[in-house]
C-alpha positions as CSV (number, residue, x, y, z in Angstrom):
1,X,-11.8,-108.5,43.6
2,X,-14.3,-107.7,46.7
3,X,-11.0,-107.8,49.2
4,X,-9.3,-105.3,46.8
5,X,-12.4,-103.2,46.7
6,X,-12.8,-102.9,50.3
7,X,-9.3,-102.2,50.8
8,X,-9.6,-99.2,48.1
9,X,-12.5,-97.7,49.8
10,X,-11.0,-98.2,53.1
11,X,-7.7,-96.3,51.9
12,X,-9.9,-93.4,50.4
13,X,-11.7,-92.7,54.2
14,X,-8.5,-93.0,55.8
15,X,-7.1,-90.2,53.2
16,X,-10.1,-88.2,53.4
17,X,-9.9,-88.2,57.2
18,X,-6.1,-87.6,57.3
19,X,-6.7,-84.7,55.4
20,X,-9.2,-83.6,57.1
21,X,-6.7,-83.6,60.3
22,X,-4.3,-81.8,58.5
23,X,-6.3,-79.1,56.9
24,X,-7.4,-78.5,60.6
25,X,-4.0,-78.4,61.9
26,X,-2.9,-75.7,59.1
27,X,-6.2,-74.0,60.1
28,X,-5.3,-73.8,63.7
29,X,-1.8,-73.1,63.9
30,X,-1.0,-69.4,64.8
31,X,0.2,-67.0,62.7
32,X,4.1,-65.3,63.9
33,X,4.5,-62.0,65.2
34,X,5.8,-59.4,63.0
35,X,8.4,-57.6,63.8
36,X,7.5,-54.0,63.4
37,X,9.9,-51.7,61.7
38,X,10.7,-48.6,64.0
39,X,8.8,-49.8,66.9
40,X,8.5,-48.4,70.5
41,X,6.4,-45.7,71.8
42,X,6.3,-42.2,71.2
43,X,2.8,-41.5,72.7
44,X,4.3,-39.2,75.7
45,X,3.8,-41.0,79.2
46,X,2.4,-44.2,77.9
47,X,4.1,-47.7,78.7
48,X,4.0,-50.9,77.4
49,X,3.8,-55.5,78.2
50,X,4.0,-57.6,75.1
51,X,2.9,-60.8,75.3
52,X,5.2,-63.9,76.1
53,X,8.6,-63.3,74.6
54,X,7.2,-60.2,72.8
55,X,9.1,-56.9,73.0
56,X,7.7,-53.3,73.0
57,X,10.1,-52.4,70.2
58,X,8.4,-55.2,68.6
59,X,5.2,-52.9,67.8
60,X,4.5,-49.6,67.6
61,X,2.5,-46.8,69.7
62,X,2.0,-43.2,67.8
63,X,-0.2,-40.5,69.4
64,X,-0.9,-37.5,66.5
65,X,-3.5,-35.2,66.2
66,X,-6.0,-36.3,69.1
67,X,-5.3,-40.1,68.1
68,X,-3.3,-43.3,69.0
69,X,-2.3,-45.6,66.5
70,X,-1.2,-48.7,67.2
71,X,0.7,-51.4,64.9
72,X,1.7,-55.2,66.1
73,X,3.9,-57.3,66.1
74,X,3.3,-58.8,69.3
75,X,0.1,-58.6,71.3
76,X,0.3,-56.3,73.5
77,X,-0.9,-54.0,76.6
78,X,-0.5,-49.7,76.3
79,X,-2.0,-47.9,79.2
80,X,-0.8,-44.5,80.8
81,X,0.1,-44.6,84.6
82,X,-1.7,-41.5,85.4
83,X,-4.8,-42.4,83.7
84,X,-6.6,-44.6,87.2
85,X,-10.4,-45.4,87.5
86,X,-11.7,-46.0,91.0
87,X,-14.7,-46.5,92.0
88,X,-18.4,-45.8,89.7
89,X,-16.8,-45.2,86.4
90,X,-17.2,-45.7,82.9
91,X,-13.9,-46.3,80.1
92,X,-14.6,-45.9,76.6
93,X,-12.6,-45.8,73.0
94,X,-13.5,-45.9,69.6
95,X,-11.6,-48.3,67.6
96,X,-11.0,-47.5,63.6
97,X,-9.3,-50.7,61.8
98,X,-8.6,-48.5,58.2
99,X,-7.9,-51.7,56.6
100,X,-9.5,-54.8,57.6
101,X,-7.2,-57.9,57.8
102,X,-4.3,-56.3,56.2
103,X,-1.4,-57.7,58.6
104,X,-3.0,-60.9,58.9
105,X,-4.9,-63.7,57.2
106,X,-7.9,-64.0,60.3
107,X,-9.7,-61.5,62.9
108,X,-7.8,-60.2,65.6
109,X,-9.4,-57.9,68.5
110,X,-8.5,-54.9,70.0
111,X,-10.3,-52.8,73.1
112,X,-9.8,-51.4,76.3
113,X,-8.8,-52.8,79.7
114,X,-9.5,-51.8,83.4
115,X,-8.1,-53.0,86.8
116,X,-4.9,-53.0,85.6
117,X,-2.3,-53.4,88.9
118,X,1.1,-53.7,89.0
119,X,1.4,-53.6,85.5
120,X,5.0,-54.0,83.9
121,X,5.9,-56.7,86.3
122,X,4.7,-60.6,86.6
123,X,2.4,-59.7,89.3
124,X,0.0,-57.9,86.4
125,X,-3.8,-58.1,86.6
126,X,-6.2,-56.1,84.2
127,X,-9.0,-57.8,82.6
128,X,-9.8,-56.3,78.6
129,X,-12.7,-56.7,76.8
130,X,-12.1,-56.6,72.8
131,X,-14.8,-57.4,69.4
132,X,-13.3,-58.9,66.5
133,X,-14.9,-58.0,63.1
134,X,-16.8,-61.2,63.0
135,X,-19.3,-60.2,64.8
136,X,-18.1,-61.3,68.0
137,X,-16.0,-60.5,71.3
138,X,-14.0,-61.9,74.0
139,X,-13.6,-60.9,77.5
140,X,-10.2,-61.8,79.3
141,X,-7.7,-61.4,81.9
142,X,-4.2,-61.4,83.0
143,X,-4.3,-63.0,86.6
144,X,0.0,-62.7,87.8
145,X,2.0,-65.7,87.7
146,X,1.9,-69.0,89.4
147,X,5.3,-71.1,89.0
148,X,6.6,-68.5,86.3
149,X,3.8,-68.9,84.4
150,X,1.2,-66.2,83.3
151,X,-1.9,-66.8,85.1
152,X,-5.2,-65.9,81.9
153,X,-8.8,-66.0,82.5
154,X,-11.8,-65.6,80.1
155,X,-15.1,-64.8,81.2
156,X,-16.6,-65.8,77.9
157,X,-14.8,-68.1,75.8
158,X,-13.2,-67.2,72.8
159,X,-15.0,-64.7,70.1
160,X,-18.5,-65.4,72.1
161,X,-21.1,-63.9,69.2
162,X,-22.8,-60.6,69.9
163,X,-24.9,-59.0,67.9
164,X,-23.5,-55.2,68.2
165,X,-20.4,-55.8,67.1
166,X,-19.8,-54.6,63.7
167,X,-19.0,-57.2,60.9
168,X,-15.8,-56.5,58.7
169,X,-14.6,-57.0,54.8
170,X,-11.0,-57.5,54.4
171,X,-9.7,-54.7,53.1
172,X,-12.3,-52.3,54.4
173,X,-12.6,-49.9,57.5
174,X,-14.5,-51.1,60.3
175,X,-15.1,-49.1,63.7
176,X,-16.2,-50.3,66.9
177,X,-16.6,-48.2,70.0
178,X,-15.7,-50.2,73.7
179,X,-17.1,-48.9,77.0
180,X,-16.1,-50.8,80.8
181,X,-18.9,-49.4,82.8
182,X,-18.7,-50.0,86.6
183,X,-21.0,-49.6,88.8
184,X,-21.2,-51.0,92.6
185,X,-20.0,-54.5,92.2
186,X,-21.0,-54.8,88.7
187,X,-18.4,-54.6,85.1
188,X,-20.2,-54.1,82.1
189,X,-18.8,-54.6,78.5
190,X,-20.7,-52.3,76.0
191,X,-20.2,-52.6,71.9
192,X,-21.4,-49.9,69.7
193,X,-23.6,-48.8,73.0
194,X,-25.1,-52.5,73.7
195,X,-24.2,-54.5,76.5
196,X,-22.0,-57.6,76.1
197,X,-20.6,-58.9,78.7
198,X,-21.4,-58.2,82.6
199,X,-20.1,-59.8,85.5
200,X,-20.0,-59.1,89.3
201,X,-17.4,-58.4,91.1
202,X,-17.1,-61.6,93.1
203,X,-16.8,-63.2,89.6
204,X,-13.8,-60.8,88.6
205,X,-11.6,-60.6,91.5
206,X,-9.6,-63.2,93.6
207,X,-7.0,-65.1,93.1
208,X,-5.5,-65.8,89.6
209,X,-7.8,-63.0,88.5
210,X,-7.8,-59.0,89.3
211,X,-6.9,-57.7,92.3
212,X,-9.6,-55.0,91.8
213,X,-11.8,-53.0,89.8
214,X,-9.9,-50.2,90.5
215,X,-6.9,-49.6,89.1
216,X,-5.3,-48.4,85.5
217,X,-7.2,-48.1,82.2
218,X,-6.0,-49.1,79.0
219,X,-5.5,-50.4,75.1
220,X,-5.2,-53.9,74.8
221,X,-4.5,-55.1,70.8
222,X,-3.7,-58.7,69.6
223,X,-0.7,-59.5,67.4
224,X,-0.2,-58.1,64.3
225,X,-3.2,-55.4,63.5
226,X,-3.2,-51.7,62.4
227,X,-5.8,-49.9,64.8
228,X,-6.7,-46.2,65.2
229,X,-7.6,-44.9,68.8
230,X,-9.4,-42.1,69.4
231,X,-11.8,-40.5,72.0
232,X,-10.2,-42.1,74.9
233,X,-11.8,-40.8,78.0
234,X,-13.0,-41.7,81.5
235,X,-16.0,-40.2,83.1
């Protein structure tokens, strides 16, 4: 009877921890990309990368009335090639999500890039910083290609917590305003006007990562979200 008892209990922890694994697994695996219905750009000058095997056509970039909006599908890069920073400057956007979660079951971010170079071809480099409505944020890059590969680069982790970064309902509107400031050799990431992120330009630039701060400003949005754009301006 013991032998059958242990053998019981040891079957219930092996369940429990299988599981456990799988629940994990289900957790972790990524969502598709939508495909979005009528997709492409219409915001006059503006140009598009999707991620990976991601098409343009895949999402969808509107400008109306002052304001971008912006619908994935794939994640994806929008910038204009006439809008350049160089030099001291300072990026910033305010970033309306109407309705929390809706194209998705988890966060997704959304913000603004800078250093963007040779963008639209595998030699890209631009470096984004972008809050999800949790309540945290994630600064990354796009370094070129090594051996066909995209080259990526994060300066802190994934979703690193930060206290200005509004918190979201599903369902509700959130807003979060993004500023790159640069100034000398020094980025800065600002949230809802508090620092984030900073980093020095040695950190930011080299190989596999930007090829400078200066270069072209613009949106960065993961996979499928809904995000409204407005006050987009350099200074």
């Amino acid at each position: 009877m013991r032998a059958v008892y242990v053998s019981v209990a040891a079957l219930a922890v092996t369940l429990a921890v299988t599981s456990g694994m799988q629940a994990r697994a289900t957790a972790q695996k990524p969502d598709p990309d939508r495909k979005v219905a009528g997709g492409g750009i219409t915001a006059p000058g503006w140009m598009g990368t999707a991620d990976g095997t991601g098409k343009v056509e895949e999402a969808k970039l509107v400008f109306a009335d002052g304001k971008y909006t912006i619908t994935t599908g794939p994640a994806i890069n929008y910038w204009n090639p006439a809008n350049v920073a160089k030099g001291d400057y300072m990026v910033k956007a305010t970033f309306t999500e109407p309705n929390y979660m809706n194209l998705n079951d988890h966060p997704h971010p959304y913000g603004i890039f800078i250093g963007g170079n040779d963008l639209g071809t595998p030699d890209a480099s631009l470096l984004y910083c972008a809050p999800y409505g949790t309540g945290t944020v994630i600064v990354r890059g796009f370094g070129g290609t090594t051996d066909g590969k995209v080259v990526t680069f994060r300066m802190n982790g994934r979703g690193a917590p930060a206290p200005s970064v509004a918190k979201a309902e599903k369902g509700k509107s959130v807003t979060q305003e993004v500023m790159w400031t640069v100034k000398g050799d020094r980025a800065e990431c600002s949230i809802n006007g508090a620092v984030v992120a900073g980093y020095t330009k040695a950190e930011l630039v080299g190989p596999g990562k930007l090829k400078s701060l200066d270069g072209v400003y613009g949106i960065r949005a993961a996979h499928n979200v809904e995000v409204i754009v407005s006050g987009l301006e350099k200074k």
